[in-house]
N, C-alpha and C positions, 0 to 999 in steps of 0.2 A: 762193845769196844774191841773184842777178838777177832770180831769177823772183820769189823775196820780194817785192825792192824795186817790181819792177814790179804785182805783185799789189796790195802795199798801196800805190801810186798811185793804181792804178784806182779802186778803192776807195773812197778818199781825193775823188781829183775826185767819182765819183759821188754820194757822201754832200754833199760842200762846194756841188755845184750844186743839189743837191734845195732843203738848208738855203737857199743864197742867194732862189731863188724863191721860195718861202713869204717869207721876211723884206720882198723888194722889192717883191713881188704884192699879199702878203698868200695867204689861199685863199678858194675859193669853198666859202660853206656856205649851200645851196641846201634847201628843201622835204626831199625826201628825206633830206641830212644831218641834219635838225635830228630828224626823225622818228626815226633810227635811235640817236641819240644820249636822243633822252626813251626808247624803251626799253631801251636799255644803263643810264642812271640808275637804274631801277627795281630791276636786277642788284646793280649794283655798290654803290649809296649806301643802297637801300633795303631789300637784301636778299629781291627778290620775285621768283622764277622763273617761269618761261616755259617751255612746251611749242612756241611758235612762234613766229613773227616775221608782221610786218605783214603786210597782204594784197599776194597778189603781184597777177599781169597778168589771171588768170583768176578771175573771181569763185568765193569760194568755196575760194580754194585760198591756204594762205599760207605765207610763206618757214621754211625750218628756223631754228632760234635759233643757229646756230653763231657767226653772226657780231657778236652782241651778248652774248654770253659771251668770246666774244674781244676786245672793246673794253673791257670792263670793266676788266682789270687796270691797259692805259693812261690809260683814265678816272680810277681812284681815285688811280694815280701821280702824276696830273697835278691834280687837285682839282677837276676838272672839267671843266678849261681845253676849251674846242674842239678846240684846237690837238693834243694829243695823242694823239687820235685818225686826224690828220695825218701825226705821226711815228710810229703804228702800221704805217699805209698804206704809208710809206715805206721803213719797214725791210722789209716783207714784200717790195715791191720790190726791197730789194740782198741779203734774201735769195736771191731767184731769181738774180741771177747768181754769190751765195756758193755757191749748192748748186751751179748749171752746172760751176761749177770743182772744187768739193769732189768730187762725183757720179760726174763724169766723167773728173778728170783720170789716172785708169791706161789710160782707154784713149782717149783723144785724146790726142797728144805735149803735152809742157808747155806749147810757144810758139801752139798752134792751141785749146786749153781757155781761154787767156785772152783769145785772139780772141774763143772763144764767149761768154765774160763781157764782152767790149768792150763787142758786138753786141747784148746781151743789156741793160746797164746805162743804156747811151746810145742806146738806141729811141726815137725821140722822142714815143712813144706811150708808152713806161714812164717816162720821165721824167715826163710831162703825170699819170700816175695817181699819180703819188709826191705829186704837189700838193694831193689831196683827200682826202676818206674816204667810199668807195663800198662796198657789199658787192663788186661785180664785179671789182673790182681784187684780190681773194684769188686770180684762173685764172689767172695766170703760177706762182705759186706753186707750186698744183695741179697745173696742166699741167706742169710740169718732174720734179717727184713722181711723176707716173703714169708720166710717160717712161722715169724710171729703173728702178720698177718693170716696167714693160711686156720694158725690156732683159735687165733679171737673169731676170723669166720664161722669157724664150725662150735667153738665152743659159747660166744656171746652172741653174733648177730652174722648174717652172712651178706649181709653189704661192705664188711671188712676186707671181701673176695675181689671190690674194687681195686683197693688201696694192694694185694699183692698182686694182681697184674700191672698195677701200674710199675711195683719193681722189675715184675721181670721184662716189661717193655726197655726199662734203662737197664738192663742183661744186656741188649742189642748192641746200646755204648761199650759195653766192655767187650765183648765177643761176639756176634750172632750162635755160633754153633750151641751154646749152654742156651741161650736165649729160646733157640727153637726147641731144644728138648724141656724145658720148665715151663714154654707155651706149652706145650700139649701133654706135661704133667698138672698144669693150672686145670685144663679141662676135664680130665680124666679125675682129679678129686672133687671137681666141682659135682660129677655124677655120682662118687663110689661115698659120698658124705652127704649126696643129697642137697646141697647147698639149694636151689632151686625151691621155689614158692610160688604156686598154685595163684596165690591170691597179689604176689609183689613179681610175676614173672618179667614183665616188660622190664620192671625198671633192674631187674635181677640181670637182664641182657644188654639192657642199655647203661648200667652205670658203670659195669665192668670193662664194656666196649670203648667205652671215652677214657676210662681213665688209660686203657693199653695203647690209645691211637695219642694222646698229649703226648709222649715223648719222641714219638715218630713228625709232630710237626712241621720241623726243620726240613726235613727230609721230604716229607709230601707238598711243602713248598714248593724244594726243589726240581721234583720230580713235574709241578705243572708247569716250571717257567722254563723245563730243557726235555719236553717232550717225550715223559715218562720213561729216560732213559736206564733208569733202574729196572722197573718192571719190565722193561722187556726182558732187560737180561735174565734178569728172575727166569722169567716164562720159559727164553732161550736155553737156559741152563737144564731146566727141571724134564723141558722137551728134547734135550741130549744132543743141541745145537751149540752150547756153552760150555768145551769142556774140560774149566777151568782149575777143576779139584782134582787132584790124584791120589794113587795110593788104594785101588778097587782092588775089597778081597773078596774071594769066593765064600759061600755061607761060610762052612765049617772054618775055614782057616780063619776068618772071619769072628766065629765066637771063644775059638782057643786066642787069638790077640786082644779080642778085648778082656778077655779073665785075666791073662799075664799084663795088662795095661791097669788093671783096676787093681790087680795084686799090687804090683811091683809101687802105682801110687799110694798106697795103703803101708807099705814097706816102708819107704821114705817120710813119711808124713807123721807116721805114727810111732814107729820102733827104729828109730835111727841106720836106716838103711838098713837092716840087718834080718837075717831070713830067718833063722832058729828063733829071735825074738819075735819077728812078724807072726809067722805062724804060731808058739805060742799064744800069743798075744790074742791071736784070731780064735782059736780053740777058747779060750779064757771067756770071748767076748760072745761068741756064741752060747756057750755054758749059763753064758748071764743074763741072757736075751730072753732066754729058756726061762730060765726062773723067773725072769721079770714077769713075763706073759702069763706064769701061774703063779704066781704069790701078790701082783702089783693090784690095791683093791679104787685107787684111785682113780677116777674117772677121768681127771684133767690130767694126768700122766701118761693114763692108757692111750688118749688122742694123741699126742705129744709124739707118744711110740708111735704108731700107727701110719702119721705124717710121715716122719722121718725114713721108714722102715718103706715105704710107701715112694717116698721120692728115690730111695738109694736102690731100689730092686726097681724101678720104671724107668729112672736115669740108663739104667745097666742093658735091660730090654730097647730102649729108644735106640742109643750108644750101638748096640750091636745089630738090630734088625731093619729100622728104618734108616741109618745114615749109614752108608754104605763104605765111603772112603775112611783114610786112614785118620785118628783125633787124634790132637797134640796133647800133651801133656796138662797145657795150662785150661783147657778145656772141662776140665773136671776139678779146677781151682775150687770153687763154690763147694762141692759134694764133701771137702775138710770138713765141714759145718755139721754137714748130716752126718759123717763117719763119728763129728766129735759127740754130737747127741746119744749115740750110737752105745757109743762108749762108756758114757756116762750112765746111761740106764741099768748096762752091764754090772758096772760097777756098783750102782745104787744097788743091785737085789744081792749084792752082799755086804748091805751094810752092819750086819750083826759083827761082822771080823774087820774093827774101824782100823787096829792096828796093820792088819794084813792091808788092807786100801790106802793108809798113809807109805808104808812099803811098795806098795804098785806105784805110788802118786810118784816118789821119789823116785823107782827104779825109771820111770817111765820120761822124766825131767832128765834125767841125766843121758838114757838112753838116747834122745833125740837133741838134745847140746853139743855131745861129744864129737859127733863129725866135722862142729864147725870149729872144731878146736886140732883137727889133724891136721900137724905139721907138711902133707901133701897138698891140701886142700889150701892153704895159707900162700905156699910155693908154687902154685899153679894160677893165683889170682896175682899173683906177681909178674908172673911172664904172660901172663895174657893182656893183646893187643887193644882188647875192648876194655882196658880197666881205664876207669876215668883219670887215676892218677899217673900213669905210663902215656896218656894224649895230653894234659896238661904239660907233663914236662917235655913232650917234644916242643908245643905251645911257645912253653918260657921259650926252649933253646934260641927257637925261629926270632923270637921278639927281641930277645939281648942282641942277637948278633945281626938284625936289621937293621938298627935303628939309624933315622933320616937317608935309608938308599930304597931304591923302587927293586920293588921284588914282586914275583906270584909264587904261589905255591899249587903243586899237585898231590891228588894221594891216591894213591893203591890200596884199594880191598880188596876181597874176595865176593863181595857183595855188590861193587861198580859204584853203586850211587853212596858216596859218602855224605850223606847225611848228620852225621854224629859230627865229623868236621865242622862242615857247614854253619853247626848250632855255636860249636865251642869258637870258629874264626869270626861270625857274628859277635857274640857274650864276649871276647877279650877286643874286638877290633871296634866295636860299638858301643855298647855297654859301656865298658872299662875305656873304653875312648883311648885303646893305643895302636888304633890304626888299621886300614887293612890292606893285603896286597891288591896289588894292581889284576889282578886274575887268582881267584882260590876256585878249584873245580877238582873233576879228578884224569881230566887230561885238556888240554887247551883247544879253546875255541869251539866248544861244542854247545849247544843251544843249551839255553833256562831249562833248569829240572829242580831249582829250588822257588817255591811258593811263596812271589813279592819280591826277591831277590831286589829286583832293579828301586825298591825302596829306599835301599842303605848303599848299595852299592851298582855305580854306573857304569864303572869302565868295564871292558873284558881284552884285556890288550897285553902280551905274554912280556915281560920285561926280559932283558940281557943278563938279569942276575933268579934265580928261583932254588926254589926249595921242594925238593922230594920227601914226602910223608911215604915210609912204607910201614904195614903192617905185615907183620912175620906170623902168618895164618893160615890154615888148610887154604890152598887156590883153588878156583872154580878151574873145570880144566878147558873151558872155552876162553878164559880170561886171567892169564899167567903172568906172575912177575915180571917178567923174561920179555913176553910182548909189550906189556906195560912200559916198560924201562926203555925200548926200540925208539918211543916216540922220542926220547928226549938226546938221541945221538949227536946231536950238533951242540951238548953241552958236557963243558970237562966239569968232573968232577974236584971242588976243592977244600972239603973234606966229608967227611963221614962219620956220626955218633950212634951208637947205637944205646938202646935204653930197656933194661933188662929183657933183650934177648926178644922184646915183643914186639917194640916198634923202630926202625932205621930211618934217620931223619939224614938226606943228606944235603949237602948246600951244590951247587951246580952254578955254573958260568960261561958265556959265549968266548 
């Protein structure tokens, strides 16, 4: 009944704190959100399927649709709303630490499996992805998934090695980059655990091979009915014809960025951004790892270790030797997972001092909540032009003050293709059925660059009355305010509102 109540605490806080931030935040819906939400629409309201998702990092090569077939059902739940695509993102978050506990708990002790869910919930790195809606925020998920498979292969039957290439095949959906280093962590435990049998070899290579190649289906559709246009570029890329990714470091400088890239993730994620606690922390966990490795007599723990310890030091090797350009941040989303195992083990080999570990549990909860509780960080999501609630209220302005006269609307980013517009002047002008301009783009008369567009909307014809969205954002410097604003000189301005400081809506007339 303790573990119960304790379990549905956790729980409990974690879900009450996601909720509170979205409410007091608001979220950020940025370019890429708006994009992935105009083709999840197309799924869910219009019924038009997809073989693939937008263009990823390398020309020529574009994302699996997994993850806008996954939006869809929250989309239609919710009627469009942005928002639920948010609490999509969220749940798959407290999924990951439902499964750490569900997964794990016959062979972690009761009291140390809800550690691993503490660790796992209150990341402040999983916190921070519970707040948006990203494809890359699906790798904790994933990555806990594979894990478990990876364990029952080696530890019950090693046809279980199927079922976690099948997850890190749907990796590919969230990111490629994690995808290709977990590929070829899949294969390298599959030798250093021996998974491999003499006597079931074929079906050893064949059941693994299908189940990695199902999620790619879509895609090798697509790839036969347009002339293998992906695989070329593949080819093109790899043969230095392609060259789409930047950010080439030389070795060394090369292995000092990724130590300060796996630090500084480790910093944020774990110990509340904070460097005296990181480093403590890291010393603590080391110390623990230590003792684990001579005092642990458990065999299903040891593998446990093993895995873990095994992905997160081959992850680090991959990261730094074979992928040359520079990796983003959310790229390493998943490895939370193995950091939080990590942790846990640490902390198990001191379970004789339980007071000292309820002390760490606390210190360690509070240490990674407190930044989303700084009054800077609160005041900075206020005046930022991506907060979903500063483009809804330009939204309102535009729609009170239109109403029954013919307008378009432009808008300025720093990114060109507004996208996130796009979604929100669809969801209030369609959805909500209050209409929509005569022309929304982000500058008039320029061909389709939104996916289906001529669906919902047929005109593209600049009316006598319009509306300027600007976002108040770092500018690209090929593509400046200044020029932005040049095009619309044959319109006076007749008034001007601005909305804290992030977004300038202004109304314009011939």
């Amino acid at each position: 009944m303790k573990e119960k109540f304790l379990l549905f605490l956790i729980f409990f806080l974690a879900a009450a704190l996601r909720i509170f931030l979205i409410f007091r935040d608001s979220v950020p819906f940025a370019y890429d959100m708006g994009r992935d939400l105009l083709w999840t629409k197309d799924i869910a309201f219009y019924h038009i399927p997809t073989l693939i998702g937008p263009a990823a990092s390398i020309w020529g090569v574009y994302f699996g649709p997994f993850w806008f077939y996954f939006l869809s059902l929250p989309l239609v739940l919710g009627r469009g709303h942005p928002l639920s695509a948010v609490y999509a993102t969220s749940i798959v978050i407290l999924l990951t630490g439902f499964f750490a506990y569900f997964l794990f708990k016959n062979y972690l002790s009761k009291l140390y499996v809800l550690v691993l869910a503490v660790i796992i919930l209150f990341s402040g790195t999983l916190i921070n992805i519970s707040t948006f809606a990203f494809h890359a925020n699906l790798l904790p998920l994933l990555t806990i998934v594979t894990i478990y498979f990876y364990f029952l292969a080696i530890l019950r039957n090693s046809l279980y090695f199927a079922l976690s290439l099948f997850m890190v095949s749907i990796m590919f959906h969230a990111d490629p980059a994690p995808a290709v280093v977990f590929t070829i962590i899949s294969i390298l435990l599959f030798f250093i655990f021996k998974l491999y049998n003499s006597k079931n070899l074929l079906k050893m290579i064949v059941l693994p091979l299908v189940a990695y190649l199902i999620p790619f289906v879509p895609q090798i559709l697509f790839e036969f009915r347009n002339n293998f246009v992906e695989t070329k570029a593949l080819v093109s890329y790899f043969m230095g014809g392609n060259p789409s990714l930047s950010g080439q470091l030389p070795f060394f400088d090369r292995i000092a960025n990724r130590v300060v890239i796996f630090f500084d993730y480790f910093k944020t994620s774990f110990a509340g951004n904070n460097v005296i606690f990181a480093l403590t922390f890291l010393i603590f966990i080391l110390i623990g790892l230590y003792r684990f490795k001579k005092s642990n007599k458990s065999m299903n723990l040891n593998i446990l270790f093993k895995i873990n310890l095994l992905c997160l030091l081959l992850a680090f090797i991959i990261f730094t030797f074979l992928i040359t350009v520079e990796i983003k941040t959310w790229y390493i989303n998943g490895l939370t997972v193995i950091f939080a195992f990590l942790i846990t083990f640490a902390v198990y080999s001191f379970r004789k001092f339980k007071l000292a570990i309820l002390l760490l549990i606390i210190i360690y909860f509070f240490a990674n909540i407190s930044p989303f509780f700084d009054s800077k960080k609160v005041n900075l999501s206020k005046r930022d032009p991506a907060s979903l609630t500063n483009q809804l209220r330009a939204m309102d302005i535009i729609y009170l003050e239109s109403l029954k006269t013919s307008y378009s609307i432009y808008v300025f980013t720093p990114s060109i293709y507004d996208y996130n517009w796009q979604y929100l002047l669809w969801w209030k002008g369609v959805k909500l059925k209050k209409g929509l301009p005569l022309e929304f783009a982000y500058l008039p008369n320029k061909p389709d660059y939104v996916r289906n567009k001529q669906v919902y909307a047929s005109t593209t014809s600049t009316a006598d009355t319009i509306y300027l969205i600007i976002e108040n954002a770092k500018e690209n410097e090929f593509y400046t305010k200044e020029n932005w604003l040049n095009n619309f000189d044959g319109f006076e301005i007749v008034w001007q509102k601005d909305i804290n400081s992030a977004i300038t809506v202004q109304k314009r007339a011939k």
